[in-house]
TORMARLO-516905 format. One record per residue (C-alpha): residue number from 1; residue in three letters; x, y negated, z. Coordinates in nm, 2 decimals, always signed. Last residue first. Layout:
<pts>
{resi NUM resn Ala X X Y Y Z Z}
...
</pts>
This chain:
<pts>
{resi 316 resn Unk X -1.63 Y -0.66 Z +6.44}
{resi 315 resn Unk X -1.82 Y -0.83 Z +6.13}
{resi 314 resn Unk X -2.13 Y -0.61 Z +6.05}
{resi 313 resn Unk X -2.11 Y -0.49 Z +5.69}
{resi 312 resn Unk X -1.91 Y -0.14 Z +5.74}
{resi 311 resn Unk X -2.19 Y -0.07 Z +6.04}
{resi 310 resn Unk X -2.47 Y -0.17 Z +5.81}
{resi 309 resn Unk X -2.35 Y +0.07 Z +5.51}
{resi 308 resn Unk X -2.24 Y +0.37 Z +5.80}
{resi 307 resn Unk X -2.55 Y +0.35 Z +5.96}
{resi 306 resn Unk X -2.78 Y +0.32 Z +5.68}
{resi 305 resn Unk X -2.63 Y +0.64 Z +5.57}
{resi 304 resn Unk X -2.64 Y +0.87 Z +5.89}
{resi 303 resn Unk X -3.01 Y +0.73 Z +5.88}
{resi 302 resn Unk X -3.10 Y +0.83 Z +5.53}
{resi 301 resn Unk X -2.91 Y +1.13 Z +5.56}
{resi 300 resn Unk X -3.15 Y +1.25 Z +5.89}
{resi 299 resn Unk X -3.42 Y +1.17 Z +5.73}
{resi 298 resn Unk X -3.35 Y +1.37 Z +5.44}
{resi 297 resn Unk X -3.26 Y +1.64 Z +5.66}
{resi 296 resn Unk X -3.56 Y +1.61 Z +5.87}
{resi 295 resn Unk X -3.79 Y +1.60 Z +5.56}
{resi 294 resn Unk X -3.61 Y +1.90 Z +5.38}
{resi 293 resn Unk X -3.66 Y +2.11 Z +5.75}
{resi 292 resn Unk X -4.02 Y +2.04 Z +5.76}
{resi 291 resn Unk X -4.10 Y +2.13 Z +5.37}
{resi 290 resn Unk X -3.92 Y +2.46 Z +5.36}
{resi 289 resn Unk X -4.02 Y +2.52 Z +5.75}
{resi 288 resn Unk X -4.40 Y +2.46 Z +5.59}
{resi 287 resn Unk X -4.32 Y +2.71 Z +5.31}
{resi 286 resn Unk X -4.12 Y +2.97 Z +5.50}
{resi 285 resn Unk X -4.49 Y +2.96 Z +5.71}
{resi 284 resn Unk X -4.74 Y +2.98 Z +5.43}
{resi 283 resn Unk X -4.51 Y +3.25 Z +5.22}
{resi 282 resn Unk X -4.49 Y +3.49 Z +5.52}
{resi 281 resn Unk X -4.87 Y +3.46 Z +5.59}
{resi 280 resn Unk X -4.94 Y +3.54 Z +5.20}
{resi 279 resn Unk X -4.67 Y +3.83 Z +5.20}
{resi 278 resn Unk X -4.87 Y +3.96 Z +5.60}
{resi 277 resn Unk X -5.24 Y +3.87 Z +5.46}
{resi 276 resn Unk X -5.16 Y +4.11 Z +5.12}
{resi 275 resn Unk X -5.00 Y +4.37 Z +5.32}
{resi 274 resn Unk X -4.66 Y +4.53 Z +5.41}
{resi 273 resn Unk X -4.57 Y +4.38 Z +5.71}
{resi 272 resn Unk X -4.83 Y +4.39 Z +5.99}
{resi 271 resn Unk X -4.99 Y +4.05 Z +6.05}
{resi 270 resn Unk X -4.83 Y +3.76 Z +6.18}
{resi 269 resn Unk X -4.80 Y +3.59 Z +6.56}
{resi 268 resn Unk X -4.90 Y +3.96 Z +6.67}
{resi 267 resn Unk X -5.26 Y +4.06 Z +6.84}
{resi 266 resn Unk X -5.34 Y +4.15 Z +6.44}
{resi 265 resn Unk X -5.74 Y +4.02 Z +6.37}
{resi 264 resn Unk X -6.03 Y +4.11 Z +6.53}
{resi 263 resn Unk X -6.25 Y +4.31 Z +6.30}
{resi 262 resn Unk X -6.52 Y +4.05 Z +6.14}
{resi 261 resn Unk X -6.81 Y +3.91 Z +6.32}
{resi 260 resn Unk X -6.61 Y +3.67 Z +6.50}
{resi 259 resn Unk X -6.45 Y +3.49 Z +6.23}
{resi 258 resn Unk X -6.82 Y +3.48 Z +6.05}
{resi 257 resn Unk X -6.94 Y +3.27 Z +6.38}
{resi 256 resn Unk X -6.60 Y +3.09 Z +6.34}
{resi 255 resn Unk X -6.70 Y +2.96 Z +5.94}
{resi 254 resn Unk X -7.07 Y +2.94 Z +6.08}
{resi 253 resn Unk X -6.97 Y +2.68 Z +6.36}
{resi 252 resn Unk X -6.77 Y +2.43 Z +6.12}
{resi 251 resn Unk X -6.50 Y +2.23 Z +6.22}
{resi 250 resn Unk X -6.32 Y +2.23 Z +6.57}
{resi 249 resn Unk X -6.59 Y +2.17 Z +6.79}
{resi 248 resn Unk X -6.88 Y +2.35 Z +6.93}
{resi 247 resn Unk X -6.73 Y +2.41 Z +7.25}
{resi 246 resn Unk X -6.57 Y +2.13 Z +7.32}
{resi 245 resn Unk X -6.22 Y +2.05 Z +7.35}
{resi 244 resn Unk X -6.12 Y +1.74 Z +7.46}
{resi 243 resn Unk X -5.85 Y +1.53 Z +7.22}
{resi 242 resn Unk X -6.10 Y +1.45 Z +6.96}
{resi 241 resn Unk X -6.31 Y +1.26 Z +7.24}
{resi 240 resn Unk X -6.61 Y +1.31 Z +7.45}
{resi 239 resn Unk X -6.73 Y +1.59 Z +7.24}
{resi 238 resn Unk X -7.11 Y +1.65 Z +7.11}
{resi 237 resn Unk X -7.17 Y +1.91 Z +6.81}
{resi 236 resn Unk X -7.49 Y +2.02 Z +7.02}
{resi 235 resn Unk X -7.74 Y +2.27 Z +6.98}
{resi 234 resn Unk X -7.66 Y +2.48 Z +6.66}
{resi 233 resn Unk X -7.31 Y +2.50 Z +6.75}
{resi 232 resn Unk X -7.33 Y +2.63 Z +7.14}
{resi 231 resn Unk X -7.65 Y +2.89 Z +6.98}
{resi 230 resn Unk X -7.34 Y +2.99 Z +6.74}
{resi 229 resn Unk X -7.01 Y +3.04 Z +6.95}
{resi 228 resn Unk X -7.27 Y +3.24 Z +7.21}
{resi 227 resn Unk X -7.39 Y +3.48 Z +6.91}
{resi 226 resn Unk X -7.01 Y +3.51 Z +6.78}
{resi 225 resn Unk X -6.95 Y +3.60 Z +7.18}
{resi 224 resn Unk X -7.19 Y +3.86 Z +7.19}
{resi 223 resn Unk X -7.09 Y +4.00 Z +6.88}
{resi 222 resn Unk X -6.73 Y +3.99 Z +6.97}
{resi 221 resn Unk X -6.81 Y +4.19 Z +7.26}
{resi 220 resn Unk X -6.50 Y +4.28 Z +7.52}
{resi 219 resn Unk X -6.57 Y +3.97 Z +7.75}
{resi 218 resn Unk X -6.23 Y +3.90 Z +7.81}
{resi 217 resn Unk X -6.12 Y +3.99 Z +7.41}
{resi 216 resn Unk X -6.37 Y +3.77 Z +7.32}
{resi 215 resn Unk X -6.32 Y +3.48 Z +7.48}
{resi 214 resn Unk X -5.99 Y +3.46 Z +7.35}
{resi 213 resn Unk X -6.07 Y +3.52 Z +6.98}
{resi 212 resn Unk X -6.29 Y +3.22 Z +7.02}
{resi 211 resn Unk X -6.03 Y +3.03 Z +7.26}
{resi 210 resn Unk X -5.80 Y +3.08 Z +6.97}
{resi 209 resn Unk X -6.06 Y +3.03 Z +6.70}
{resi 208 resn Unk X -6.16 Y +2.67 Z +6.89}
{resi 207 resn Unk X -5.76 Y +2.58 Z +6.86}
{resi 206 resn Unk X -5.75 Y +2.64 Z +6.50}
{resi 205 resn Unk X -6.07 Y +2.46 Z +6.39}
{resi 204 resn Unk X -5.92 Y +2.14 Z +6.56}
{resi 203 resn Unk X -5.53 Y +2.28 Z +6.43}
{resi 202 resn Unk X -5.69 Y +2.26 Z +6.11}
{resi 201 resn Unk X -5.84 Y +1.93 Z +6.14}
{resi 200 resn Unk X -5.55 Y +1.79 Z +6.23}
{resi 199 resn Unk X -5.35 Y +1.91 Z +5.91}
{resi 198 resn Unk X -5.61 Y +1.76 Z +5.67}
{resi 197 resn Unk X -5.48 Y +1.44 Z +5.87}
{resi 196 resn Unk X -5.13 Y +1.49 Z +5.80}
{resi 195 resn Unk X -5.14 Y +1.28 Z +5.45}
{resi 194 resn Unk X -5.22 Y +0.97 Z +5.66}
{resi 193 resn Unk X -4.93 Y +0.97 Z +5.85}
{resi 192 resn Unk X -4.85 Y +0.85 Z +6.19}
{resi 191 resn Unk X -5.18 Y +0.84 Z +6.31}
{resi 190 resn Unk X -5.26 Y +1.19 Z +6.17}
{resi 189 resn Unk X -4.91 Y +1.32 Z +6.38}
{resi 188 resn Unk X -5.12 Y +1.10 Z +6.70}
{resi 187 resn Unk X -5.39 Y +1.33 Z +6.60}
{resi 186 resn Unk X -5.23 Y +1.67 Z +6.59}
{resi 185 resn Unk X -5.03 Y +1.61 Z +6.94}
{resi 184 resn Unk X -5.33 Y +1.50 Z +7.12}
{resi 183 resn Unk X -5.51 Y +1.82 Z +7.00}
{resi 182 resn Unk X -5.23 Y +2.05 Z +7.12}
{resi 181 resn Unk X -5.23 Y +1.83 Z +7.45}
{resi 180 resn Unk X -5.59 Y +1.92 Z +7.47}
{resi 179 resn Unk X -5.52 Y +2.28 Z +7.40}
{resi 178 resn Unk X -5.32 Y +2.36 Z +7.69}
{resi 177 resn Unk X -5.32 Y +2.72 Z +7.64}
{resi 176 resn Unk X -5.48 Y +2.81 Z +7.97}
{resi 175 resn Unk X -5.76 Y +2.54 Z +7.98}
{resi 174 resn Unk X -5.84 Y +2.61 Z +7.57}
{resi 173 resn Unk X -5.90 Y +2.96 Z +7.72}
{resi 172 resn Unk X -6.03 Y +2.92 Z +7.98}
{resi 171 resn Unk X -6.35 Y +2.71 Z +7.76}
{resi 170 resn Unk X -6.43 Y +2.99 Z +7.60}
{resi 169 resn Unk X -6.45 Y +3.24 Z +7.91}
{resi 168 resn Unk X -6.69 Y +2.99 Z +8.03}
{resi 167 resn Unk X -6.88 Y +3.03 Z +7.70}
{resi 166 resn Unk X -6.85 Y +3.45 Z +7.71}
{resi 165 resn Unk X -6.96 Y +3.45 Z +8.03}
{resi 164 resn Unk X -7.27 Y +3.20 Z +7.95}
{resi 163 resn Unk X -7.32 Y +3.46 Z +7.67}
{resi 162 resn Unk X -7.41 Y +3.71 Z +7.92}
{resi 161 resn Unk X -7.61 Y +3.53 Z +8.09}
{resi 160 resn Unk X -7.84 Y +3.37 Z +7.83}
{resi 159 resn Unk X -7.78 Y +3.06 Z +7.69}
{resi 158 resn Unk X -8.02 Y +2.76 Z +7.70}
{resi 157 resn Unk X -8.04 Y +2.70 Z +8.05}
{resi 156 resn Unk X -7.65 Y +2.67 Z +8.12}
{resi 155 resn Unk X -7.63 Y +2.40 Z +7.75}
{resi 154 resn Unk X -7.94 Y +2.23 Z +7.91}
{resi 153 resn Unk X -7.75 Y +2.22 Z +8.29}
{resi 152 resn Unk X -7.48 Y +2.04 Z +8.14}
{resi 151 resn Unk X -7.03 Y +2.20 Z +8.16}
{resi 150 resn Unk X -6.75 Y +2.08 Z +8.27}
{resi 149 resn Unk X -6.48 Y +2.32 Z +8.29}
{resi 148 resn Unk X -6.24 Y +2.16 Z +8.52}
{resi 147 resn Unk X -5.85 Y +2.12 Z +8.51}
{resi 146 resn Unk X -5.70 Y +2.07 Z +8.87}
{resi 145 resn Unk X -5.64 Y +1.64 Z +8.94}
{resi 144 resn Unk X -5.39 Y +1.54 Z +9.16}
{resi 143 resn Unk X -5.26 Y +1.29 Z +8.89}
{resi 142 resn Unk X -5.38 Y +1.52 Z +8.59}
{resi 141 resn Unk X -5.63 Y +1.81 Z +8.51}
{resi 140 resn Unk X -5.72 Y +1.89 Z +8.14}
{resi 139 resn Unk X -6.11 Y +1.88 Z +8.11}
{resi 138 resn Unk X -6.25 Y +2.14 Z +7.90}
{resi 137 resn Unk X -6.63 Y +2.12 Z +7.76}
{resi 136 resn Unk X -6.97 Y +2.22 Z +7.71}
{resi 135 resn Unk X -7.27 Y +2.03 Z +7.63}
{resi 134 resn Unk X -7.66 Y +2.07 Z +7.62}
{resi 133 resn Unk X -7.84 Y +1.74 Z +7.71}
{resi 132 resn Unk X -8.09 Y +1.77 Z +7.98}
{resi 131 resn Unk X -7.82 Y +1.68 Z +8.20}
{resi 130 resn Unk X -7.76 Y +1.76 Z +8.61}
{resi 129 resn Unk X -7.37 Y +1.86 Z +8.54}
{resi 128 resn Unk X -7.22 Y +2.17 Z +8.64}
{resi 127 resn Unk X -6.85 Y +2.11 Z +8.72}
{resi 126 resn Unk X -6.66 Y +2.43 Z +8.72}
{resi 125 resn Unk X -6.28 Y +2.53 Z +8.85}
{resi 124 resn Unk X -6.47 Y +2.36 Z +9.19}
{resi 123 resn Unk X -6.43 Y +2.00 Z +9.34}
{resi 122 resn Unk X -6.81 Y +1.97 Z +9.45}
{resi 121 resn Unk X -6.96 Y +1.68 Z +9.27}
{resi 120 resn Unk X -6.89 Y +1.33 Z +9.44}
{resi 119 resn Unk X -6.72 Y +1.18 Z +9.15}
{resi 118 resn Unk X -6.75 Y +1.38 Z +8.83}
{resi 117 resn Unk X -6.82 Y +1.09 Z +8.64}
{resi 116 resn Unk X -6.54 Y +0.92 Z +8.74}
{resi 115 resn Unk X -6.33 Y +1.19 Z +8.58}
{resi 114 resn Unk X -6.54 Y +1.16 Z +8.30}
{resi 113 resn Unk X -6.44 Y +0.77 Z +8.25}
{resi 112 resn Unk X -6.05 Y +0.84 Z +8.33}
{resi 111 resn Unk X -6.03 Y +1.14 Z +8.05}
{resi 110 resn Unk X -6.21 Y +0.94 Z +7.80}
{resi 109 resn Unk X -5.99 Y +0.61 Z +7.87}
{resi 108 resn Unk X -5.66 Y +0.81 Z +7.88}
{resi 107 resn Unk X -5.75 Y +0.91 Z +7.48}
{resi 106 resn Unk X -5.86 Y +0.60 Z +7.45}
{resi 105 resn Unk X -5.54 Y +0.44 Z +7.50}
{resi 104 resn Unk X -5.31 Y +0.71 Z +7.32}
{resi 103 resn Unk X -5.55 Y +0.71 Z +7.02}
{resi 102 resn Unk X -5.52 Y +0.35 Z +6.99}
{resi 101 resn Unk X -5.17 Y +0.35 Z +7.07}
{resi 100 resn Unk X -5.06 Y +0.56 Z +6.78}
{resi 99 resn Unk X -5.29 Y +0.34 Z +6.56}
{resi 98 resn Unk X -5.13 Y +0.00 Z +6.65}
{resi 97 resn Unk X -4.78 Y +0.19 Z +6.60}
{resi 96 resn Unk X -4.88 Y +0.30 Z +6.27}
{resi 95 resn Unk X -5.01 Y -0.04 Z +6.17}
{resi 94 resn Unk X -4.74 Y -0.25 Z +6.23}
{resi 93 resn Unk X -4.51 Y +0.04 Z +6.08}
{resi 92 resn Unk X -4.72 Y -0.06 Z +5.80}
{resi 91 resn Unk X -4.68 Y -0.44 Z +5.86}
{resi 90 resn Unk X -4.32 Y -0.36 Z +5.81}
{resi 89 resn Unk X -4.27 Y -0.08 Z +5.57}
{resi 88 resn Unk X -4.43 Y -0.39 Z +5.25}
{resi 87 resn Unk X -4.07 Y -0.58 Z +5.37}
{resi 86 resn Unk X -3.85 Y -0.26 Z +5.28}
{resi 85 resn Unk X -4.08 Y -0.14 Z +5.02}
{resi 84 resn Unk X -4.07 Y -0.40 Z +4.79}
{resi 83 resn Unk X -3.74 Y -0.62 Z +4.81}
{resi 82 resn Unk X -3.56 Y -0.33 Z +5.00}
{resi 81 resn Unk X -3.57 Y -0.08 Z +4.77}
{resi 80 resn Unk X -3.23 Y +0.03 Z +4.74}
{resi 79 resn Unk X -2.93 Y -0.05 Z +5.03}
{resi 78 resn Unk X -2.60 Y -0.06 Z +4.85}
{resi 77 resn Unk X -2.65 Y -0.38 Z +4.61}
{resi 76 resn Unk X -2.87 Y -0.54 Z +4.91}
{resi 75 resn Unk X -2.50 Y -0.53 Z +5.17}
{resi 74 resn Unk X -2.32 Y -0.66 Z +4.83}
{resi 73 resn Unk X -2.62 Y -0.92 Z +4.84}
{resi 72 resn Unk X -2.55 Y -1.01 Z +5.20}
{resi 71 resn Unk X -2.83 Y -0.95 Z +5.39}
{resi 70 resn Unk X -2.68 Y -0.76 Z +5.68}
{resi 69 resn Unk X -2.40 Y -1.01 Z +5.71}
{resi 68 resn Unk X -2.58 Y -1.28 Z +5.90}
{resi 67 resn Unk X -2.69 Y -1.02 Z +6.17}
{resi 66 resn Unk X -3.03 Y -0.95 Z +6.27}
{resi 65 resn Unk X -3.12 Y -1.17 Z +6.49}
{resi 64 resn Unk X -3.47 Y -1.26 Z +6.19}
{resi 63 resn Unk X -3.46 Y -1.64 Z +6.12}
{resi 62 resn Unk X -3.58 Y -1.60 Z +5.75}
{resi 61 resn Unk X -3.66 Y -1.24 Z +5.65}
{resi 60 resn Unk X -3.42 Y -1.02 Z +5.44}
{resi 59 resn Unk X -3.25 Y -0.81 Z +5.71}
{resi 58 resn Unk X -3.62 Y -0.71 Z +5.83}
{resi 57 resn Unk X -3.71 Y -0.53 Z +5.53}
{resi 56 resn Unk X -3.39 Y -0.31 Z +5.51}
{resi 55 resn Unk X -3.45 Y -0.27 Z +5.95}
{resi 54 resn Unk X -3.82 Y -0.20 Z +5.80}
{resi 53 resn Unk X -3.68 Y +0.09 Z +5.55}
{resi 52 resn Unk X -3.53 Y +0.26 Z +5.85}
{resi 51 resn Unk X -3.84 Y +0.24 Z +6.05}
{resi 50 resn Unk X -4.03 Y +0.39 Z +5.78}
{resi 49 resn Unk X -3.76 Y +0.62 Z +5.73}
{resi 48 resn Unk X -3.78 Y +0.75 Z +6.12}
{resi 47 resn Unk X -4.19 Y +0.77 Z +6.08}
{resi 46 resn Unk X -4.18 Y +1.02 Z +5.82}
{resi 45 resn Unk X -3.92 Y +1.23 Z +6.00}
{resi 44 resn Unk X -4.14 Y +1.21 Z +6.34}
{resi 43 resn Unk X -4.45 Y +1.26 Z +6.14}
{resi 42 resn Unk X -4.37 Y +1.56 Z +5.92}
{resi 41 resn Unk X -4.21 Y +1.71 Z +6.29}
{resi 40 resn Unk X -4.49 Y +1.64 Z +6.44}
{resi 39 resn Unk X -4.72 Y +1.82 Z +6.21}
{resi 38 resn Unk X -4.53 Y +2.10 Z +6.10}
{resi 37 resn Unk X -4.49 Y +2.21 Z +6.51}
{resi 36 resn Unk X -4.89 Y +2.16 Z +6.53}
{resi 35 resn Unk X -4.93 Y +2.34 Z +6.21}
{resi 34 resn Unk X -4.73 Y +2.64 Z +6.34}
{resi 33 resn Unk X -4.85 Y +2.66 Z +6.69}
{resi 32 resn Unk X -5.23 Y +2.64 Z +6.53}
{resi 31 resn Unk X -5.13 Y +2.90 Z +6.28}
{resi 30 resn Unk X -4.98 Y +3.15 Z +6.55}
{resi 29 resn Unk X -5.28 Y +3.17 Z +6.77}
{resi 28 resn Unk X -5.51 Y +3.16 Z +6.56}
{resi 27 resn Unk X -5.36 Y +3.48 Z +6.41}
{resi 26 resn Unk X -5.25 Y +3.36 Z +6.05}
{resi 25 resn Unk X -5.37 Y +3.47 Z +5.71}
{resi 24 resn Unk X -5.69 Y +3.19 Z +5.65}
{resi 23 resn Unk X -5.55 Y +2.93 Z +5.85}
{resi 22 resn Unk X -5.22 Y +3.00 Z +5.78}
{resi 21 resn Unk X -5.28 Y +2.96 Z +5.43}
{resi 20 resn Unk X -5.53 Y +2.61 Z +5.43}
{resi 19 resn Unk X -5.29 Y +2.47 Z +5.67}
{resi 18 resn Unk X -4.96 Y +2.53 Z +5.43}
{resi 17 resn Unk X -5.15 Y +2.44 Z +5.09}
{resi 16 resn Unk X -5.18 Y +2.06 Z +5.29}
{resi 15 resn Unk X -4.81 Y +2.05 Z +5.50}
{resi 14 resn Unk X -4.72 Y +2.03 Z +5.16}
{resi 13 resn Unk X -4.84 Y +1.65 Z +5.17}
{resi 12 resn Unk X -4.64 Y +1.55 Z +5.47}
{resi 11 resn Unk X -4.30 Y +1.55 Z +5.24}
{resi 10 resn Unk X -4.42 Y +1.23 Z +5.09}
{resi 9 resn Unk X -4.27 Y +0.97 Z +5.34}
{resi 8 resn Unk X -4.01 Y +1.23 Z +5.39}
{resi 7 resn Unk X -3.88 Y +1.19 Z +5.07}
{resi 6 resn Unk X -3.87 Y +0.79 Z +5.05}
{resi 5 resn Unk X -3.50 Y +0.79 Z +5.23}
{resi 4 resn Unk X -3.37 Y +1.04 Z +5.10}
{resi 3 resn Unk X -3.39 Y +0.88 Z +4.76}
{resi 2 resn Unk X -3.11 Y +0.60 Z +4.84}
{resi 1 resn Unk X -2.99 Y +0.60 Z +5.17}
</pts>
């Protein structure tokens, strides 16, 4: 087990330089998929080694069913760290596992409590919403369910016509790609590991690019849709849960407004070879599969070697 067993518990922090490139370098598109991919992959691996060093933990406690032989101090000669951080990985699994669910149960809890509120309203792809108060959102359909844009009188009577088009166009787009699973996916990976939480927020601010870029490629005006993006922002930063899109989510509203404004950027997953975005993009992502693929291989040695130490102790 040895080393390879702590590197992927501190792997997750060049998933940091990786976000803050591909966020600036990558289509939206791309850098959200990538992040997201990093993400999970940082948190399975980092999560597989805790659970290897709490098995190390575990084999020391009094009255654990572990077997007899699994603490024998020839077993503890060959198996490192496990009078520190093999009994400090078990209330930390604890933890992880408490917070995994947390964001699982109110995740379900958000969707089930609008869904109720939408009771009795026409079933149509839109759900208007008698409020005062101006919001916006995707609802991901489920159990019989379509997917709904819901959406408040205020936030209708506030924007103009065209930019309602370019709002409902908006919130397609996060329908189409699926981005509430995308958001799901980046917070449980932050509840797995608190180094990959500067990677949520860029798939957040990712996914609202994608929908921005989205929207306005269907309503052809990028102007029109930066001026949308902003009066959404400047009225309400209200969301039922991270996991929902809303449309002045995903980090700050000026940094997409500015998005917007500038040319649209390369329909590819990278920019064109040969410039100063395409190197930097190029570096970001051989970067995060650097970091991603040392993690699962370190995992993966820690785990082939626990194996084989705990298998030779175990009496047949």
């Amino acid at each position: 087990m040895g080393f390879f067993v702590l590197l992927p518990l501190v792997l997750p922090v060049t998933s940091w330089p990786a976000a803050r490139l591909a966020e600036r370098h990558l289509h939206p598109r791309a850098a959200t998929r990538l992040l997201t991919g990093l993400g999970v992959v940082l948190a399975l691996c980092s999560t597989v080694c805790l659970g290897l060093l709490v098995v190390v933990g575990t084999a020391q406690l009094p009255g654990n069913p572990l077997p007899d032989a699994w603490s024998d101090p020839e077993v503890r000669a060959a198996v490192p760290y496990d009078e520190a951080l093999g009994q400090v990985s078990i209330p930390a699994l604890g933890l992880l596992l408490a917070a995994a669910t947390a964001t699982l149960v109110r995740h379900g809890h958000t969707r089930r409590r609008t869904r109720r509120a939408l009771r009795g309203l026409r079933r149509s792809p839109v759900a208007v919403l008698p409020d005062r108060s101006p919001y916006a959102f995707a609802l991901p359909g489920g159990r019989g369910d379509r997917a709904r844009i819901v959406v408040s009188t205020g936030m209708l009577e506030a924007l103009e016509p065209a930019e309602r088009r370019a709002l409902f166009a908006h919130e397609r787009a996060h329908l189409a790609a699926r981005h509430s699973r995308t958001l799901l996916l980046a917070e449980l990976a932050a509840a797995a590991h608190p180094f990959l939480r500067p990677l949520r927020a860029a798939v957040a601010f990712g996914v609202e690019r994608w929908a921005d870029e989205e929207a306005a490629r269907q309503v052809g005006d990028r102007v029109l849709t930066a001026r949308a993006v902003g009066k959404a922002g400047l009225l309400t930063r209200r969301s039922p849960a991270p996991t929902v899109p809303a449309a002045a989510g995903g980090g700050p509203v000026p940094r997409r407004v500015r998005a917007l404004l500038a040319p649209a950027p390369a329909a590819g997953l990278l920019p064109a070879r040969g410039t100063a975005s395409g190197l930097v993009a190029g570096l970001a992502a051989w970067f995060a599969a650097a970091g991603a693929a040392t993690s699962a291989l370190s995992s993966a040695n820690a785990a082939i070697a626990l194996a084989v130490i705990l298998h030779a102790a175990t009496p047949l």
